[in-house]
C-alpha positions in Angstrom: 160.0 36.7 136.8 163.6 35.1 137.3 165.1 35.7 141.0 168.1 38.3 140.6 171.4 36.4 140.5 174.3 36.1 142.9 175.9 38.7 141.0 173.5 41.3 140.9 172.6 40.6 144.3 176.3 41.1 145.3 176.6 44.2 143.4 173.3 46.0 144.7 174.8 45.3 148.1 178.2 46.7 147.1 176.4 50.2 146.2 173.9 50.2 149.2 177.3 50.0 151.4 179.4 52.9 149.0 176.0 55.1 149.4 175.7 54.6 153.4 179.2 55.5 153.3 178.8 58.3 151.7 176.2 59.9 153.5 178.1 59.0 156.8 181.7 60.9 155.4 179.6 63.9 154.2 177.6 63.9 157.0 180.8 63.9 159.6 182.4 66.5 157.1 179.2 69.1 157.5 179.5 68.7 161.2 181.3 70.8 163.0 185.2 70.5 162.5 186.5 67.9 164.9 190.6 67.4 165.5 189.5 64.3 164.3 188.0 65.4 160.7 191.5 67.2 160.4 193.7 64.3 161.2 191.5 62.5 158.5 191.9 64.8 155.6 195.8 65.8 156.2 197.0 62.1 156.6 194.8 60.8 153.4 192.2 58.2 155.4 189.3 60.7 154.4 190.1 60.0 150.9 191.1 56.5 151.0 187.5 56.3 152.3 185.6 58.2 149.8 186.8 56.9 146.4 186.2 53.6 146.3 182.6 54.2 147.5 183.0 57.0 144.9 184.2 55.1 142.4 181.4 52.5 142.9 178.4 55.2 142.9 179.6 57.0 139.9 182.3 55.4 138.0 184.8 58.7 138.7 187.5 59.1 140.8 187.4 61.2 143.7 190.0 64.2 143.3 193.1 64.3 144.9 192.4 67.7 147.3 194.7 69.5 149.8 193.3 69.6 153.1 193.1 72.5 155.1 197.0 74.1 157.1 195.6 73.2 160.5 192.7 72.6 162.8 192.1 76.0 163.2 192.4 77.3 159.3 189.3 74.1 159.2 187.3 75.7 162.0 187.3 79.7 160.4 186.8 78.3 156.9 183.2 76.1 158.2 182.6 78.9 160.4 182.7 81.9 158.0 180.4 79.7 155.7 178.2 78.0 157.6 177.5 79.6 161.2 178.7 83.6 161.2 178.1 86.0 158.4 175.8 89.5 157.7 173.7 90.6 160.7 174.5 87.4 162.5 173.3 85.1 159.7 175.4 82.6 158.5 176.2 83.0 154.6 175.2 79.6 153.5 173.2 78.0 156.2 172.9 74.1 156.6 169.3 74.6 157.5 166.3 73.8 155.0 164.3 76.5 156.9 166.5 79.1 156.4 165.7 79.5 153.0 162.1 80.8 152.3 161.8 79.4 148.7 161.8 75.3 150.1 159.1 75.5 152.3 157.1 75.2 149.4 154.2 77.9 150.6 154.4 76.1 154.3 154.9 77.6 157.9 158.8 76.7 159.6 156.8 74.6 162.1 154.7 72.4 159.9 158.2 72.1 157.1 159.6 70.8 160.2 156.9 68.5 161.2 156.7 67.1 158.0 160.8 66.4 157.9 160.5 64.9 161.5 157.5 62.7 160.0 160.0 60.5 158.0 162.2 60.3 161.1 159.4 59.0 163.3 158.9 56.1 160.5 162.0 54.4 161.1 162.0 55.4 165.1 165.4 57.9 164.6 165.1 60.7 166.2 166.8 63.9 165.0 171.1 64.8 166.7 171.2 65.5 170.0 172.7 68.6 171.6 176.4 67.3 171.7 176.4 67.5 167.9 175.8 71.1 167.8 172.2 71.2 166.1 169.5 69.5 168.7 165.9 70.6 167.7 167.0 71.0 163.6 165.3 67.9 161.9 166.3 70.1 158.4 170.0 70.2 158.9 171.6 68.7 156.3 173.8 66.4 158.7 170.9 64.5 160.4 169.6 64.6 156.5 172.2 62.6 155.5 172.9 60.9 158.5 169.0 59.8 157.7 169.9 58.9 154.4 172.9 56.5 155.8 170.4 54.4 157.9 167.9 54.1 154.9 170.9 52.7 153.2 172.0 50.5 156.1 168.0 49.1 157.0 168.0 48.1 152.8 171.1 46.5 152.6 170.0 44.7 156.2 166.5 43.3 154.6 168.6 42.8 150.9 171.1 40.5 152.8 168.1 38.4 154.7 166.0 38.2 151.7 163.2 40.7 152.7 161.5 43.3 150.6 163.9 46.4 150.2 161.1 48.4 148.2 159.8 50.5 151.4 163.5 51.7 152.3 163.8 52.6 148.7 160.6 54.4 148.3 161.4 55.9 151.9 164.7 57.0 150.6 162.8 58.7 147.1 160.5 60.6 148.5 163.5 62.3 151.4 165.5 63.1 148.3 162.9 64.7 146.1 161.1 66.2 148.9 164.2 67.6 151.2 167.8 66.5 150.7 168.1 67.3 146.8 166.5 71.0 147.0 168.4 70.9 150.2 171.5 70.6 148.2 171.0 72.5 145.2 170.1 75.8 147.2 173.4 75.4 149.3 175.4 75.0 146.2 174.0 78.4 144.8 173.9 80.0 147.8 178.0 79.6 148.1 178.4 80.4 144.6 176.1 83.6 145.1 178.5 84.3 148.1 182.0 83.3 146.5 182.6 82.2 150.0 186.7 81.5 150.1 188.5 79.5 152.8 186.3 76.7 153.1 188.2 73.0 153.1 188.5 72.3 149.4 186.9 68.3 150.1 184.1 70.4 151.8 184.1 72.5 148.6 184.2 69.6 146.5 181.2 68.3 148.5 179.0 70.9 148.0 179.7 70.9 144.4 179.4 67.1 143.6 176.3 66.2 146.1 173.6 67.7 144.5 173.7 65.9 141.2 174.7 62.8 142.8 171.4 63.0 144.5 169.4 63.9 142.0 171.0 60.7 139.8 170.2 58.7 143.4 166.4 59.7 143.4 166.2 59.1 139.7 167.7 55.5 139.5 164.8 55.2 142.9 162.1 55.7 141.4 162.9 53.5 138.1 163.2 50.8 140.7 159.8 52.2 142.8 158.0 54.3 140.3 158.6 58.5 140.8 157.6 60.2 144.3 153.9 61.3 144.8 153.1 64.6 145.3 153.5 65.7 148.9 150.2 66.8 150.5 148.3 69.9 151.3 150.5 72.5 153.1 147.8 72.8 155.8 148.5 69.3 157.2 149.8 69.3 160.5 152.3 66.1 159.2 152.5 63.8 155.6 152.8 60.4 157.5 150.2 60.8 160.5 147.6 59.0 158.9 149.6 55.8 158.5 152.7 54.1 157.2 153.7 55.3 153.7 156.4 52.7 152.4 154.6 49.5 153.8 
């Protein structure tokens, strides 16, 4: 078998850096609303960011979208979504264990212990308490924030020549297993609840992600061959028995 070439080499690098970029944006965006994130969208940088990686991943352009009046019009849109709604329950949570139907016939703690499992892998534990969601290894930021470091460690070992099989494998099975369904539930979910206000790239987002991902774990697993079936539900955690993507 011939060694890739230069090119393909270069361009394999060029996507691992538009998805890790990717991840990182949506992941910043899903957080809670920082003066920052405002600045972002209202002066453009956000979107000078997005579409090329965009552009790379896909082939489309990323939409021109108006950002939200204010700060505060940014804050009460991802608040009336994602943290406050019926009986104290927020109408689209950003938590996998919020929503019954993806732990797959298992208990909270043991979903949870399975999600940490991959963390512990790679040594990355889940956000801390200044980022709003300490002790929630199913959030769908530090799900994409893990998905930007299993982009980062690949194109690390693509650059010095070492096998980037295990990341991709790694990166797979978190798709198939958590972050797609993830994804897709939130995207019904916020059509289910014609939820209004919300910034239109964090709209966007919620639209676009889960097909992106689905494309991202198919084009995986013609590289690694397709995810294996996760084990028993009874299992206190997939990955304590030994190193998966070795």
């Amino acid at each position: 078998m011939s060694a890739p070439s230069p090119t393909t080499h270069a361009g394999e690098a060029d996507r691992l850096v538009a998805a890790e970029t990717l991840y990182r944006l949506a992941a910043a965006l899903f957080g809670y609303p920082l003066a920052e994130t405002q600045q972002a969208l209202e002066s453009g940088r956000l979107r000078e960011a997005l579409t090329p990686a965009w552009q790379t991943l896909t082939g489309e352009p990323w939409p021109e979208l108006p950002a939200s009046p204010d700060l505060t019009a940014l804050e009460l849109g991802y608040m009336s979504t994602f943290v406050q709604g019926r009986r104290g329950k927020p109408r689209v949570p950003l938590v996998a264990s919020a929503y019954h139907d993806l732990l797959n016939g298992q208990t909270p703690g043991s979903f949870l212990l399975n999600v940490q499992a991959f963390y512990r892998h790679f040594d990355l534990q889940a956000a801390q308490g200044d980022e709003g969601h300490a002790d929630e290894p199913d959030h769908l930021v530090a799900m994409l924030e893990f998905g930007a470091l299993l982009c980062h460690l690949e194109h690390q070992a693509l650059l010095a020549g070492r096998d980037t099989a295990p990341y991709q494998r790694a990166q797979r099975d978190f798709i198939a297993r958590y972050l797609e369904p993830l994804l897709t539930t939130i995207q019904a979910r916020f059509h289910a609840e014609r939820v209004s206000g919300l910034d239109p790239t964090l709209a966007h987002l919620i639209e676009v992600l889960p097909r992106w991902a689905s494309n991202q774990q198919a084009a995986l697993a013609s590289r690694v061959g397709p995810c294996p079936p996760p084990r028993g539900a009874e299992e206190r955690s997939e990955l304590d028995s030994g190193p998966m993507w070795g």
